[in-house]
N, C-alpha and C positions, 0 to 999 in steps of 0.2 A: 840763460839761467832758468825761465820757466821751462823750455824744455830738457833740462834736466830733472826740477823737479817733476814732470811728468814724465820720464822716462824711468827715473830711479822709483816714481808711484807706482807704477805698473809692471815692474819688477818682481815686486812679490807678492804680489796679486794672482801673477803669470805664476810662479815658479809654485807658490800654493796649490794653484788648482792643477800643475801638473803632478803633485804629490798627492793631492785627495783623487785625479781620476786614475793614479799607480796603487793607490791603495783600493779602491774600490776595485780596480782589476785582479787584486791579489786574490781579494776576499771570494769573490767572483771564482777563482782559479780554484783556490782551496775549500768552499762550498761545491764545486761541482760535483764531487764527487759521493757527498751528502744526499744532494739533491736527485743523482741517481738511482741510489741505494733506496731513497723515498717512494722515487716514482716506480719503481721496479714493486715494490714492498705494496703500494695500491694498488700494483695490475694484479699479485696475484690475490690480494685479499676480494680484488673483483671478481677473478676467475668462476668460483663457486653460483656466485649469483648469475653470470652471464651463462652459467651452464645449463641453471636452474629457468632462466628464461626460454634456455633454447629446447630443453628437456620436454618443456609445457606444450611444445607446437607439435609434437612430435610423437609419433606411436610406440609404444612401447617397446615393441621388435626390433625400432628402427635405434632404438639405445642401446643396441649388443652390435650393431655391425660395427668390420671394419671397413674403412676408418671411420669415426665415431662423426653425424654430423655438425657442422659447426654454425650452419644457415640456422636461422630458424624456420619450421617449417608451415603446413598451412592445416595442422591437426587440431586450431587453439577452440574451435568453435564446439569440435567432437569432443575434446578431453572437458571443455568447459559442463554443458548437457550431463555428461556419462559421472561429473562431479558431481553436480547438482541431483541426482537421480541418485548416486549409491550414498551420500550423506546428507543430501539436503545442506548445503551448501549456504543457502541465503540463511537459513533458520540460524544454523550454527554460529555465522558472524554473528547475527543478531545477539545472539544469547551468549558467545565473547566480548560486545562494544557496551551490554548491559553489566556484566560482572562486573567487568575493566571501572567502566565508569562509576561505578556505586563505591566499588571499592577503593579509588584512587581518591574520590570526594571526601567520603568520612575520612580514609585514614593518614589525608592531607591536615584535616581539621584537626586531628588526635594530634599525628606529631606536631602538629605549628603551636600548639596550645600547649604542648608537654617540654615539648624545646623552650618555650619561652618561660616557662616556671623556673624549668633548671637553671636556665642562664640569665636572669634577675632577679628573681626570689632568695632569699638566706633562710634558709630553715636547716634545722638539725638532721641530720642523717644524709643532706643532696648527695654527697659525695658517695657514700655507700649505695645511693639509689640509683646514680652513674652508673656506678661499679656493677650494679649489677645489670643495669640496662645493656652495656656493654659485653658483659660474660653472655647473656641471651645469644650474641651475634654469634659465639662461637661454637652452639649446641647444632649439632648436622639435622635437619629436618627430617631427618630416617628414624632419630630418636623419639621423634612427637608422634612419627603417624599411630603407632598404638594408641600411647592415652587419647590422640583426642579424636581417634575414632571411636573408643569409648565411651568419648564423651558428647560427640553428635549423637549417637546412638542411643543416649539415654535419654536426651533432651529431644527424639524424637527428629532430627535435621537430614536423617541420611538422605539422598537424592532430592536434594535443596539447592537456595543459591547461597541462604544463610550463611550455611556450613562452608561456603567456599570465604563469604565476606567477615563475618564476625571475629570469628578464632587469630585473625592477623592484621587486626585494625592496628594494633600497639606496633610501629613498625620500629625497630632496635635505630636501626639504622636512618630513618627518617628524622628520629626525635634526635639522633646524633648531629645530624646534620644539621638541624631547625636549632640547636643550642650553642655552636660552632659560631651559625650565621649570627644570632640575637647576642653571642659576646661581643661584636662589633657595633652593638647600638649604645650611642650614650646616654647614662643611666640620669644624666642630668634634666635631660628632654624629658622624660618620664614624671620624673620627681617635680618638672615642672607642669603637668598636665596636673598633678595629682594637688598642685599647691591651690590651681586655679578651679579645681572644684571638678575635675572630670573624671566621672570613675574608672575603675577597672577596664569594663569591656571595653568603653568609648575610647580610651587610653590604647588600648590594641589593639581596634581596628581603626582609628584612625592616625595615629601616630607611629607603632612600630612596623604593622602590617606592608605600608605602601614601600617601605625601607628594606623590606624583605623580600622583594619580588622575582628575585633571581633564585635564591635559594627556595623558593617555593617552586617555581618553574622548572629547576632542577631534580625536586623532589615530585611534581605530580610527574614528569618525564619516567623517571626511575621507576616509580608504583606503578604507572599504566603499563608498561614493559614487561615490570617483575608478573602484575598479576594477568596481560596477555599472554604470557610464554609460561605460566602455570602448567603443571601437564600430570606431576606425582597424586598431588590432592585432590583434583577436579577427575582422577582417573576412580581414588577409590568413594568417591563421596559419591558421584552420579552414576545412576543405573537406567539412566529411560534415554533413548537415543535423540530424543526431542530435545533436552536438555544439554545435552552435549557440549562444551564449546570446540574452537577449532583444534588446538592441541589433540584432544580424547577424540575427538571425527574423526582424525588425518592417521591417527592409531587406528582405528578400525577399517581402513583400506592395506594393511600389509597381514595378509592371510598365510595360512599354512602352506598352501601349495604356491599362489599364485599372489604375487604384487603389481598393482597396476601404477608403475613409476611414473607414468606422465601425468595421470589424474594427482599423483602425491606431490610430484611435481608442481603443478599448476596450483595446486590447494596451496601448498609453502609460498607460493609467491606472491600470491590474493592475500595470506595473511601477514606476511612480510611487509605489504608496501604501504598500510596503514601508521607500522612503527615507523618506515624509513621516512615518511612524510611528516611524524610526527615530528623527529626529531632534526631534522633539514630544518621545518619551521624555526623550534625554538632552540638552534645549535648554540646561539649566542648566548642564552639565558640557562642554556645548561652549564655549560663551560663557566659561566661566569658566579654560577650558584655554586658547586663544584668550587673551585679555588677560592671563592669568599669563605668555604666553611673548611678551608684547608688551612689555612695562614693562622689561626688560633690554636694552640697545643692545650 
């Protein structure tokens, strides 16, 4: 008798986990071909950049032969030098890692504080003031560069960093994002800071700030990006080559006659691997900022 009840117990114990490892093989069978399409879909999106590695070691003449080569070679020391020499190279990062940062600082501060108005505050007009923070997103930045080079120009900013940082503190999209994230804070935890006597600021920097730390990480990611890969405005604002950042430098190595592709090469890649490092860091808190401010309509 006991062994049948252990024989009829392990029955379907048995016959279960041969149906969960049939379906795990199914799932297996009919992902693979997903999975393919994936990794296929990575190698070429890598392509460009292993090219752009291999470009940098390598002399400029030797990027017309055929066949094209695929080693990297042992140019990286000359092309580095012959960078540093036609743009000043070290300056220029400098004076892109200063823009980036001033301007990712304030106008992290701007949207975190303008998102949090919109999305706790009741006052008359928010919705129209949405509306129209929103309508901003869909003006082409071709349409601004007259007026507000008109309007550095008057206030005296031309060949500044001002003029790169000030004019785009109010970021549309940042304060969207910042008011997305602050609809998922409860309004109760608030009201109870305010019952207990804590004001305003104390109330959002200690209370909603630490609750919002993905979607701020997602947002300085996005500003430090948008304002490193700048290249329209920082082209017509700056006029002294000191000033430059990397974008407007890596511009002034493709000349009329002659382009020195591995020096532009090599420039692309130096400024490249700042963002890729950036964002490798905080992949998690991007992503996760991103879809918290996506789930609210």
């Amino acid at each position: 008798m006991s062994t049948q009840l252990i024989t009829t117990g392990r029955a379907p114990r048995t016959g279960a986990s041969a149906r969960s490892g049939e379906s795990l093989a199914r799932k297996a069978i009919l992902r693979g071909p997903v999975y393919l399409l994936l990794v296929g879909a990575g190698v070429l999106a890598l392509m460009p950049f292993l090219w752009m590695v291999i470009a940098s070691t390598h002399k400029t003449s030797d990027l017309f032969v055929t066949p094209l080569p695929l080693l990297p070679g042992g140019e990286f020391w000359q092309n580095l030098g012959r960078l540093q020499e036609s743009i000043g190279f070290g300056q220029v990062m400098l004076n892109s890692v200063l823009v980036a940062v001033i301007y990712t600082l304030f106008s992290t501060i701007v949207s975190v504080m303008c998102g949090y108005g919109l999305a706790t505050y009741r006052f008359r007009g928010r919705g129209v003031l949405l509306g129209v923070i929103l309508v901003t997103m869909m003006i082409p930045m071709q349409v601004l560069l007259v007026p507000l080079f008109q309007m550095m120009a008057s206030v005296g900013w031309i060949d500044s960093y001002q003029a790169l940082i000030v004019p785009f503190l109010a970021n549309a999209f940042g304060i969207f994002l910042m008011r997305q994230g602050f609809l998922d804070f409860p309004t109760t935890l608030i009201e109870a800071a305010r019952i207990d006597g804590a004001s305003e600021l104390r109330t959002f920097y200690r209370i909603v700030l630490p609750v919002a730390r993905p979607q701020i990480a997602a947002l300085i990611i996005y500003t430090f990006i948008s304002q490193w890969n700048s290249f329209i405005w920082p082209l017509l604002m700056l006029n002294t080559e000191d000033r430059y950042t990397i974008p407007v430098a890596l511009n002034t190595m493709i000349g009329l006659s002659r382009v020195d592709y591995s020096g532009l090469m090599l420039g692309s890649l130096l400024a490249t691997l700042p963002l890729l490092v950036l964002f490798l860091v905080f992949q998690k808190q991007f992503v996760a900022g991103l879809l918290g401010g996506a789930v609210k309509g």
